[in-house]
TIDO-639597 format. One record per residue (C-alpha): residue in one letter; chain; x, y, z. Coordinates in steps of 0.02 Angstrom, whole numbers, padded with zeros to 5 digits, always signed. Example, Ala and Ser with C-alpha at 12.3 -4.5 7.8 and 13.67 -1.06 7.14 Angstrom:
BEGIN
+--------+--------+--------+--------+--------+
| residu | chaine |     px |     py |     pz |
+--------+--------+--------+--------+--------+
|      a |      A | +00615 | -00225 | +00390 |
|      s |      A | +00684 | -00053 | +00357 |
+--------+--------+--------+--------+--------+
This chain:
BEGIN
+--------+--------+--------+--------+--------+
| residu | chaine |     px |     py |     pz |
+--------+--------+--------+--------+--------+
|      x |      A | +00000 | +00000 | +00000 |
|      x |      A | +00037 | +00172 | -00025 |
|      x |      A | +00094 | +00173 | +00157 |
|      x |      A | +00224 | +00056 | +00157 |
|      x |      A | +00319 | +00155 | +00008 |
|      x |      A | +00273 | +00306 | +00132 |
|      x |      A | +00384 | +00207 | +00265 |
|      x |      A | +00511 | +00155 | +00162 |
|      x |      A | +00534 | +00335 | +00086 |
|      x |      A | +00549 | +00389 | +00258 |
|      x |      A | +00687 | +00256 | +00301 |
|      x |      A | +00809 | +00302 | +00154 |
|      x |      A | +00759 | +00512 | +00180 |
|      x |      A | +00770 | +00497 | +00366 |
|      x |      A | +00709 | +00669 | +00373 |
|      x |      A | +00701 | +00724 | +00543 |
|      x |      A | +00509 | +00791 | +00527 |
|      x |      A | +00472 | +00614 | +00442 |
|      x |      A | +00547 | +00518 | +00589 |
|      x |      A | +00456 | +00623 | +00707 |
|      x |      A | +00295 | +00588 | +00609 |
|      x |      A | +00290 | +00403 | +00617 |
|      x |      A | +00350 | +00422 | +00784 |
|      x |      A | +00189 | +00494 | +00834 |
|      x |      A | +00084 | +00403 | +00710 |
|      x |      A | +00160 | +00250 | +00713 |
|      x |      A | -00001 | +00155 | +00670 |
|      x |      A | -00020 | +00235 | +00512 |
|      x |      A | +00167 | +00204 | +00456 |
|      x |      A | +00139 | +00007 | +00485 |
|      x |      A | -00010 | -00024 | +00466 |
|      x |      A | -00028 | -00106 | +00651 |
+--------+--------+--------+--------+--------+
């Protein structure tokens, strides 16, 4: 889905904001 190439994006960018996103959202990142 669109959010695990959201996740992965995040991983190789490892922008700071992006981190703290799926820090707080973490549900949405994986899918949990």
């Amino acid at each position: 889905m669109t959010n695990n190439s959201f996740a992965a994006a995040i991983l190789v960018d490892q922008s700071p904001m992006a981190v703290f996103a799926a820090v707080k959202r973490p549900r949405e990142w994986w899918g949990a």
